[in-house]
C-alpha positions as CSV (number, residue, x, y, z in Angstrom):
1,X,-2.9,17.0,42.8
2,X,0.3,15.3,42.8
3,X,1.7,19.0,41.4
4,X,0.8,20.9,43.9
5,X,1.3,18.8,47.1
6,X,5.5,20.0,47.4
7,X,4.6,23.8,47.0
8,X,1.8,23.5,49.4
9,X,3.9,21.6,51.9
10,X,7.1,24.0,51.4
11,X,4.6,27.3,50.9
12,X,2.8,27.1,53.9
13,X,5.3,27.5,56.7
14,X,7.2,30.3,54.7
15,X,3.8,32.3,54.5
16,X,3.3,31.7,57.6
17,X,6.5,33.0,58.9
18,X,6.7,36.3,56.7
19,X,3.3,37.3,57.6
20,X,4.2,36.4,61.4
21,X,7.4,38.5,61.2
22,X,4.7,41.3,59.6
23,X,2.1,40.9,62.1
24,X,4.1,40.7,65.6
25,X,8.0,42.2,64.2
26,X,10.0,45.1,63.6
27,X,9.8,45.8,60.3
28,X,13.0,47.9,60.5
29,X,14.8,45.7,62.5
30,X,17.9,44.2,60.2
31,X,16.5,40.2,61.3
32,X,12.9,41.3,60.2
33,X,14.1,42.7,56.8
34,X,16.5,40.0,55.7
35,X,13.8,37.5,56.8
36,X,11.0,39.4,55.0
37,X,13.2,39.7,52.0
38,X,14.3,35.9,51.9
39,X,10.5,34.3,52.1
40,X,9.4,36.9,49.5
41,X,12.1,35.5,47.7
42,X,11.6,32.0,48.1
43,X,7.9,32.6,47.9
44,X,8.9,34.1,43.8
45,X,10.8,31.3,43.0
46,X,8.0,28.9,44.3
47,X,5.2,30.7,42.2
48,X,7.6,30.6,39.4
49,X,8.0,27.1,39.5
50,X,4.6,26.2,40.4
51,X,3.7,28.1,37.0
52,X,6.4,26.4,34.5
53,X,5.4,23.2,36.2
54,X,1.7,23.7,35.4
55,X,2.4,25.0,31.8
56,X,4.7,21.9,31.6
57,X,2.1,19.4,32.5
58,X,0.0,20.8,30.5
59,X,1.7,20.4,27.3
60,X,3.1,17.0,28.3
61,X,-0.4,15.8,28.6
62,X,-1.4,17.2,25.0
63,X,1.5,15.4,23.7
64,X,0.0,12.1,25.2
65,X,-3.4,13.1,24.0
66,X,-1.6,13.5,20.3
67,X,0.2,10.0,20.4
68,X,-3.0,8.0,21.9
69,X,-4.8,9.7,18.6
70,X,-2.2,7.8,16.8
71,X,-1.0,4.7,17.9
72,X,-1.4,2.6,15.3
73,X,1.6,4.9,13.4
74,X,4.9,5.0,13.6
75,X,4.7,7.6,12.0
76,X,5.9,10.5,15.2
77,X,8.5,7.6,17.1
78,X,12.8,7.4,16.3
79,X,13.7,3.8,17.1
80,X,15.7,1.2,15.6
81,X,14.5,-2.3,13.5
82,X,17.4,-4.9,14.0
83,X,18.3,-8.4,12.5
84,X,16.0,-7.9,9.7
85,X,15.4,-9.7,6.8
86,X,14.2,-7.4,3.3
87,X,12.6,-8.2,0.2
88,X,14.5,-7.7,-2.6
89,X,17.6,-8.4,-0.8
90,X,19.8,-11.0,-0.3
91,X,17.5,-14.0,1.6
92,X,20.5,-14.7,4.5
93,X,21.3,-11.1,5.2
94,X,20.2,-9.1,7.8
95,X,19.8,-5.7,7.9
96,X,19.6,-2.7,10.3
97,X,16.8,0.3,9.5
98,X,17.0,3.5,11.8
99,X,14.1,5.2,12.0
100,X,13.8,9.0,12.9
101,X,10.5,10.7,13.1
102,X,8.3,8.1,11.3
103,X,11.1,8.6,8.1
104,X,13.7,5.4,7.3
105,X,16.5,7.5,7.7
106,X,19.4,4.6,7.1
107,X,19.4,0.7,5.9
108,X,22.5,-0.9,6.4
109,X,23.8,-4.3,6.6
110,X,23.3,-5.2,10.3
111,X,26.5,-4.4,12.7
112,X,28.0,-7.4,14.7
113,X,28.4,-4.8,17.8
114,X,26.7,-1.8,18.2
115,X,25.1,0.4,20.9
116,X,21.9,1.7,20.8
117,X,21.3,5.8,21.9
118,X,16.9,4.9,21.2
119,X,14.7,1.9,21.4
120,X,15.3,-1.1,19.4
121,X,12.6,-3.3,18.0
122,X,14.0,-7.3,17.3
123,X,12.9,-9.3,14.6
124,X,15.3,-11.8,15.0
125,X,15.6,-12.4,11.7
126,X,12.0,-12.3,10.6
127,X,11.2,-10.1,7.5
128,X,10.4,-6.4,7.7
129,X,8.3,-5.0,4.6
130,X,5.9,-1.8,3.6
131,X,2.7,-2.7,3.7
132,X,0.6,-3.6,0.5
133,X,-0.1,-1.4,-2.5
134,X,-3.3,-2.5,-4.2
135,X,-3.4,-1.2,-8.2
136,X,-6.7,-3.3,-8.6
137,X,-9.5,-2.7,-6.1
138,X,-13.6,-2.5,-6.9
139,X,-14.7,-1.3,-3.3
140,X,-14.8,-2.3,0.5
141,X,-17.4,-2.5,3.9
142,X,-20.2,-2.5,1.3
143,X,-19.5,0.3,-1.4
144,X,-18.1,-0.4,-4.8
145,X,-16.4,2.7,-6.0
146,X,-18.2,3.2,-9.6
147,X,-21.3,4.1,-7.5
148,X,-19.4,6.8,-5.3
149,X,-21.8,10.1,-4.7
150,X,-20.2,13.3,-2.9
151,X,-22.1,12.0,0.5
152,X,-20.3,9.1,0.2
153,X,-16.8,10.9,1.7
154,X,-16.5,9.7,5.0
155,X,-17.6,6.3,3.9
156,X,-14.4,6.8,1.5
157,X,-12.5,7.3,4.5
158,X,-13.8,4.3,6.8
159,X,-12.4,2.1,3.7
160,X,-8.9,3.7,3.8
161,X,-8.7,3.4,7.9
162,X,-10.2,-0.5,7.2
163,X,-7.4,-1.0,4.4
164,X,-4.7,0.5,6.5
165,X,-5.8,-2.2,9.3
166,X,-5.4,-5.0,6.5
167,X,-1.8,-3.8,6.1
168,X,-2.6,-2.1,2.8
169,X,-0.6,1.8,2.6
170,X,-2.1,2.9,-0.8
171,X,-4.2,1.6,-3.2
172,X,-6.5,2.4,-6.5
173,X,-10.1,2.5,-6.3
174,X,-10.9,0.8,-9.5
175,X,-14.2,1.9,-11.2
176,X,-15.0,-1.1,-13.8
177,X,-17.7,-0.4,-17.0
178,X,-20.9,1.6,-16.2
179,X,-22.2,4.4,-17.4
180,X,-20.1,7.5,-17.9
181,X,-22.4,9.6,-15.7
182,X,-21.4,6.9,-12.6
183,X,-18.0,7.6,-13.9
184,X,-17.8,10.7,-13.8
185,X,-19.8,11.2,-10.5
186,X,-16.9,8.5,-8.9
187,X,-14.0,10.7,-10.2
188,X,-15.6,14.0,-8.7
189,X,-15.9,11.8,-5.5
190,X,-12.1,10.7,-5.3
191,X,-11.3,14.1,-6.8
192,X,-12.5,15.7,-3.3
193,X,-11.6,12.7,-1.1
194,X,-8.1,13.3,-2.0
195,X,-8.1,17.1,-1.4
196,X,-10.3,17.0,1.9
197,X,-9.0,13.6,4.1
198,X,-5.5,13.2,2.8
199,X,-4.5,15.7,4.8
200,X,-5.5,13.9,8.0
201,X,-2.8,12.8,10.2
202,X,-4.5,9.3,11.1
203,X,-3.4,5.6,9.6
204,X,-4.9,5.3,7.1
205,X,-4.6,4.0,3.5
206,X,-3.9,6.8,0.5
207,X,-5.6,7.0,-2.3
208,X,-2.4,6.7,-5.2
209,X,-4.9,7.3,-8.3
210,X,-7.6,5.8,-9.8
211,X,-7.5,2.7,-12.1
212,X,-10.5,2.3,-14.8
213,X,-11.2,-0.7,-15.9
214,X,-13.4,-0.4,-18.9
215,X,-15.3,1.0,-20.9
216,X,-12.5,0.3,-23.6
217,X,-12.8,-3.8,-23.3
218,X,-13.2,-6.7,-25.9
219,X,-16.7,-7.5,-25.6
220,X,-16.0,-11.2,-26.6
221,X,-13.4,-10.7,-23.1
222,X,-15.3,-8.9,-21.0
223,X,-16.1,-11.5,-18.5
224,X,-18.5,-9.6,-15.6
225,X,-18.5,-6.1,-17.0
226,X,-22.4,-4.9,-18.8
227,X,-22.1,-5.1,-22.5
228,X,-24.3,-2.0,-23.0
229,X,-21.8,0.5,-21.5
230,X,-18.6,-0.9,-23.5
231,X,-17.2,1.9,-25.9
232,X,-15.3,1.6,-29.1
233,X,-12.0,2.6,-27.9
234,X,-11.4,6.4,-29.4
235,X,-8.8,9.2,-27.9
236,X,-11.9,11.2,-28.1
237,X,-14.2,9.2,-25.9
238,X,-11.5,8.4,-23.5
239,X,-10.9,12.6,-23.1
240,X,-15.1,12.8,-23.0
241,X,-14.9,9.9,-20.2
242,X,-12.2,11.1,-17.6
243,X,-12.6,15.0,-18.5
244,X,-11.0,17.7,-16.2
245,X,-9.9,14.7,-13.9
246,X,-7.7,13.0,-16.0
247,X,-4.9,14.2,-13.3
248,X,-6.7,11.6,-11.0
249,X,-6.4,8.7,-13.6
250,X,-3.3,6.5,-12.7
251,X,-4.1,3.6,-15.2
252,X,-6.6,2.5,-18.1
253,X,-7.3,-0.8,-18.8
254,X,-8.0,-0.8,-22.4
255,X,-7.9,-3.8,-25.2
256,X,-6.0,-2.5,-28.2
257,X,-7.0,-4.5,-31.0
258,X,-10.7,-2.9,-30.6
259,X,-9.2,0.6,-31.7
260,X,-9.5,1.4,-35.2
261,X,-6.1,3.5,-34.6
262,X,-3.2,1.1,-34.4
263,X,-1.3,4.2,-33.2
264,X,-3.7,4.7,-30.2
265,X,-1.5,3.8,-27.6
266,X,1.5,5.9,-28.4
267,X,-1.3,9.2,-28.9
268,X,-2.8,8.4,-25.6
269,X,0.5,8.4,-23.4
270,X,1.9,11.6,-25.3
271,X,-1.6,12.9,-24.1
272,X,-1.7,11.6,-21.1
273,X,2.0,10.5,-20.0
274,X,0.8,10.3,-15.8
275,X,-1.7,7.4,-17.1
276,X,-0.2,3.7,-17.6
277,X,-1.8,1.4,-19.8
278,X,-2.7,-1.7,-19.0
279,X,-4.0,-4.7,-21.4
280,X,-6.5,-6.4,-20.4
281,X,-10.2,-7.9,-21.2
282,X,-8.2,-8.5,-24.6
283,X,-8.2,-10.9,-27.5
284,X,-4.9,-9.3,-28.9
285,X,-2.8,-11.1,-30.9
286,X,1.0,-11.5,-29.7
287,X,1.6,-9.3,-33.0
288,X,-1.2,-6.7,-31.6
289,X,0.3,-6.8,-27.8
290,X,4.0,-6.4,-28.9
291,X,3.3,-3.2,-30.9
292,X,0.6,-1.9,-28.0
293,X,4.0,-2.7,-25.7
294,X,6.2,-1.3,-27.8
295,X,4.0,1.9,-28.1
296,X,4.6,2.7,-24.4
297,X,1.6,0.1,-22.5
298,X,3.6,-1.3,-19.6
299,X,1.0,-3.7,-17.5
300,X,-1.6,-6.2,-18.1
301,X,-4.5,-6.8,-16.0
302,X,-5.2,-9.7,-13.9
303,X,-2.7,-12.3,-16.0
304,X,-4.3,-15.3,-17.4
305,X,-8.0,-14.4,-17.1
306,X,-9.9,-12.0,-19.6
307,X,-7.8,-13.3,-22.1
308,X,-6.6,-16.0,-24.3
309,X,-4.6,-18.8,-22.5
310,X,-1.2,-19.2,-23.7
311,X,-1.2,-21.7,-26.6
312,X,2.6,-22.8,-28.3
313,X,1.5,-21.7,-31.6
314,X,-0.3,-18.6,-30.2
315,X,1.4,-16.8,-27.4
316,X,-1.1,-14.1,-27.5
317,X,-1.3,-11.5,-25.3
318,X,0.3,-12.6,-22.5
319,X,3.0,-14.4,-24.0
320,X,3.7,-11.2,-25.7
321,X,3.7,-9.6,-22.1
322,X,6.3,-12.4,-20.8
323,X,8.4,-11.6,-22.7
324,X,8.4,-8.0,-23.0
325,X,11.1,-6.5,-20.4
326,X,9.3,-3.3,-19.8
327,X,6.0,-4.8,-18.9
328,X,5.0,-6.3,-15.4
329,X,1.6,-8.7,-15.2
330,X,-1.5,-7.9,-12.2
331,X,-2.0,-11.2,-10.4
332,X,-5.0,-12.8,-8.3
333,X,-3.5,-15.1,-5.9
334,X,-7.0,-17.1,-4.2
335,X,-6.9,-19.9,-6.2
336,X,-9.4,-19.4,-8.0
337,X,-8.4,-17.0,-10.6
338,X,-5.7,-19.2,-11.2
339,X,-4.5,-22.9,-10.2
340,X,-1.6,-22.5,-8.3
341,X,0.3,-24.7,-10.7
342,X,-0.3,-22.7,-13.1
343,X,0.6,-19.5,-10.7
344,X,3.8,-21.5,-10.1
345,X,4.4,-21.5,-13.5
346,X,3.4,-18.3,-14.2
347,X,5.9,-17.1,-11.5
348,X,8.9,-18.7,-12.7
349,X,8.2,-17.3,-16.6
350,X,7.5,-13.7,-15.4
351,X,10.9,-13.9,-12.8
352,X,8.4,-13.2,-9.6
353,X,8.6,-10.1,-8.4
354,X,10.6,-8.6,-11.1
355,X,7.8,-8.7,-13.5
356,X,4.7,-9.5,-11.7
357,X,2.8,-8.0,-8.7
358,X,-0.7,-9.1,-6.5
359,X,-3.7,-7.6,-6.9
360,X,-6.8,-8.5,-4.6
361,X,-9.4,-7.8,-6.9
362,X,-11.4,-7.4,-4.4
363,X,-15.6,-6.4,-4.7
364,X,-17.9,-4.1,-2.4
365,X,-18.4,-6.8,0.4
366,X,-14.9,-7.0,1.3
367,X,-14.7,-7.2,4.8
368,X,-18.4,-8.5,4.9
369,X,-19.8,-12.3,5.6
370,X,-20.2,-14.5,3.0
371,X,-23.9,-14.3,0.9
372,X,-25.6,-12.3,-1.9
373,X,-25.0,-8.9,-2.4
374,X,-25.9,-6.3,-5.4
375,X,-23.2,-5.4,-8.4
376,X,-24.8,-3.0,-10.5
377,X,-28.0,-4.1,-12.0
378,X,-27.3,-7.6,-10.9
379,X,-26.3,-9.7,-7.8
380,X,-23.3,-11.4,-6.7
381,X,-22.9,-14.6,-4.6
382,X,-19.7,-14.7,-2.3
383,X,-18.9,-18.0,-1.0
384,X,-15.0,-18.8,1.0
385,X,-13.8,-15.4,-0.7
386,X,-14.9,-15.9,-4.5
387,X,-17.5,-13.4,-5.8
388,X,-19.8,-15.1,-9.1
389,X,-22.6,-13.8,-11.0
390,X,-25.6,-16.0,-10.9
391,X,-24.9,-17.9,-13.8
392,X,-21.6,-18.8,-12.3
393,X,-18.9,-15.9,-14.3
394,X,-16.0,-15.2,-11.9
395,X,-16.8,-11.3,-10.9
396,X,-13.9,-11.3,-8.3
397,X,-13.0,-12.0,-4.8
398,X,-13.4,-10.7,-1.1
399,X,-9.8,-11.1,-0.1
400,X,-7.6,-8.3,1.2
401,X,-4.6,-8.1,-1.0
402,X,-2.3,-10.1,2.0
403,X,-4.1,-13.1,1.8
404,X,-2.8,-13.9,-1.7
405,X,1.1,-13.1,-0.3
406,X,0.1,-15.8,2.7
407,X,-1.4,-18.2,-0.2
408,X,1.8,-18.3,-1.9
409,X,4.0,-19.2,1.0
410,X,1.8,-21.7,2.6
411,X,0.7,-23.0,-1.3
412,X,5.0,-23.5,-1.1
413,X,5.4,-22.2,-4.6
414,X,7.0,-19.4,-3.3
415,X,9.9,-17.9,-1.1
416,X,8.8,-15.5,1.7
417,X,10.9,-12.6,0.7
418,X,9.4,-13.2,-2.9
419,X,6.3,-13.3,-1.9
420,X,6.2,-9.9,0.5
421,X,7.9,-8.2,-2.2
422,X,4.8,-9.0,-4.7
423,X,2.0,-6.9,-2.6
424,X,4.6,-4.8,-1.3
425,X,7.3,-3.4,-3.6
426,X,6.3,-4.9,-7.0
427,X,3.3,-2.5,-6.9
428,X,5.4,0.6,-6.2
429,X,7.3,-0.3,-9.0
430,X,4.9,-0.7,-11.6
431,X,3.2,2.9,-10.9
432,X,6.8,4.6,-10.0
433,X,6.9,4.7,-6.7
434,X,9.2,4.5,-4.4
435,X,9.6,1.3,-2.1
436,X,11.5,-0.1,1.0
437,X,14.2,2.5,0.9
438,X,16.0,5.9,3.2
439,X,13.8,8.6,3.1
440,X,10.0,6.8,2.9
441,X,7.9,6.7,6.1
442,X,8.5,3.9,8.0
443,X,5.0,2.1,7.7
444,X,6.4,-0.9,8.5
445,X,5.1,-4.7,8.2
446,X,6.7,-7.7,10.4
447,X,5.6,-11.1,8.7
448,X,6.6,-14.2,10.7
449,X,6.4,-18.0,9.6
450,X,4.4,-19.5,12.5
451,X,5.1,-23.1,13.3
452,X,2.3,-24.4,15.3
453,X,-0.1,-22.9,12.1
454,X,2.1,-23.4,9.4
455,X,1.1,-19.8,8.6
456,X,2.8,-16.8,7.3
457,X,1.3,-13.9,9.5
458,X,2.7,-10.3,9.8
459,X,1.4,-7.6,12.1
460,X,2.2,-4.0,11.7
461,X,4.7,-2.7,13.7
462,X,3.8,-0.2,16.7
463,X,5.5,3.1,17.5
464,X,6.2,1.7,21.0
465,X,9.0,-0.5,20.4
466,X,10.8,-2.5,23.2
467,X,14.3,-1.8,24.4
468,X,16.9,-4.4,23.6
């Protein structure tokens, strides 16, 4: 309405003038023509802006339609983040990230002076992140992803969006022992996931991979996982297990010192170079876990439990691990996996962040209340977060991965920027991704320290950013 309101106002009289001069005039009197001539004119010009005006609203209100459809991304705004603090860097710098089309396009150190051409977004010396990358993850909303069925796609996809809103940006589904049918039924399932929703342009959480934990475990180690569907750990059975989707495998959580081959390791990444190997569910010796490390495995799975505790006349498989350069160490941060003394410890032996990363180790009824709930054949008990079987074995939590960053801060056994970069660019690392740097999309997390909690909180940051 508000479009056509001018043209009717300014069309009116002129029609009704050059139809007069029509009706009543000469048409070949000079007056009549040059007025004829100058309302058809006008009345052109008028129809031709009435049209690009329409065509215009039109496409401006698509546009609108577009951005409401994505408003919890950054990923279609330019703007500027300013007086930023980054993990990884230097604590009492600030920096400056420009932001073009969703894409970090510079980090620099923050000018003293500077004008800005695009909207600015203030952190006031806050810390800016990526959000989380979760490498160890058993299911969400109520699915656990070694029972994933083809029907169970959009289901898939209600995780990823719930994961995304728990400031998680990728993450791999981890299928733990079962049979090799449920296996191989959960790879088909991610296989298509991948190629049918990852294409969507709507926030959501990617799928990086596919971490399987198990079959290839010390039984004497393997805590939660069903005895009866452990396998003696062959090249051949792993091939049989994963089969045409080994593509979709990211990492294997094997114990070495089950394998009758003590050259295993080394065959399996020549096979299989995409695949890390993790240790894990393990009574290696150090001896074992040095030449496993050596042989090209480069992480171990959920540090401290499933294995021996470290002992000063038997480092073991973890001691092995700390003191391996190449190898980085999964970590449960909910207390209950770990004390966090011995978390502190563990922290200030594997140099934080340069050699350890969170996991959430999170089960099915993440995002669900506390009670029972089935695992497999059995049923699980969540009380606070902590998922046990019934005769008390840890099985896991029901923690998003960003709780266990908040628990280190507010535990105090950790600095801020140390503890962002553990869910955040620790992960990328250990699977070779990229992190915080120019040319990623700009899916970017704002953690503040809140005073009047004592909390560390962080929100994700909005495409609609305020002018300075």
């Amino acid at each position: 309405m508000e479009i056509l309101l001018p043209y009717v106002l300014v069309a009116v009289p002129i029609i009704s003038l050059f139809f007069g001069i029509i009706q009543y005039g000469k048409i070949d009197d000079p007056v009549g023509i040059v007025v004829i001539t100058f309302c058809g004119l006008v009345l052109f010009t008028l129809t031709l802006s009435f049209v690009f005006n329409i065509i215009t609203a039109i496409y401006i209100r698509f546009k609108k339609k577009m951005n409401q459809n994505n408003v919890s991304s950054p990923n279609k705004t330019s703007f500027y983040v300013i007086n930023a603090r980054l993990p990884k860097h230097q604590d009492n710098q600030r920096y400056q990230l420009e932001i073009e089309n969703g894409i970090i396009k510079t980090i620099q150190s923050q000018p003293s002076h500077q004008k800005y051409d695009r909207a600015v977004y203030d952190v006031e010396g806050d810390w800016i992140s990526l959000g989380g990358v979760d490498l160890q993850i058993n299911g969400a909303l109520g699915l656990p992803f070694p029972d994933l069925e083809d029907h169970h796609l959009e289901q898939l996809f209600n995780i990823s969006q719930f994961l995304w809103q728990q400031g998680v940006d990728g993450f791999l589904p981890t299928i733990v022992t079962t049979s090799p049918e449920k296996i191989a039924r959960s790879l088909s399932t991610i296989s298509q996931y991948i190629e049918q929703y990852q294409t969507k342009n709507f926030p959501y959480a990617k799928i990086l991979g596919v971490h399987l934990e198990g079959p290839f475990l010390n039984p004497k180690k393997r805590g939660a996982h069903p005895e009866n569907y452990l396998s003696s750990f062959t090249l051949d059975n792993l091939e049989a297990l994963i089969g045409k989707y080994s593509k979709q495998v990211r990492v294997v959580t094997c114990a070495p010192e089950i394998s009758c081959d003590n050259r295993i390791i080394a065959q399996l990444r020549s096979r299989y170079p995409n695949i890390l190997i993790s240790l894990g569910h393990s009574l290696a010796t150090v001896t074992e876990a040095e030449s496993a490390f050596c042989q090209g495995a480069s992480l171990v799975t959920h540090a401290f439990n499933a294995m021996p505790s470290l002992h000063h006349r038997e480092p073991g498989l973890l001691g092995a691990a700390l003191v391996h350069r190449g190898v980085k160490c999964g970590v449960i941060a909910d207390g209950e996996h770990i004390s966090p003394i011995m978390l502190k410890l563990l922290l200030r032996m594997g140099e934080a962040e340069k050699r350890l990363f969170l996991v959430s180790d999170a089960l099915a009824p993440l995002g669900l209340a506390d009670g029972v709930y089935p695992w497999d054949n059995r049923e699980i008990e969540i009380k606070q977060g902590t998922a046990r079987l019934a005769d008390g074995t840890l099985a896991g939590t029901t923690l998003p991965l960003l709780s266990g960053v908040s628990n280190l801060v507010n535990w105090g056994i950790c600095e801020m920027g140390s503890a962002i970069a553990l869910a955040t660019e620790s992960p990328r690392e250990a699977l070779g991704e990229p992190g915080l740097t120019v040319g990623q999309p700009a899916n970017l997390l704002h953690w503040q320290w809140d005073d009047s909690a004592q909390k560390l909180r962080w929100k994700r940051i909005m495409p609609k950013a305020e002018r300075a």
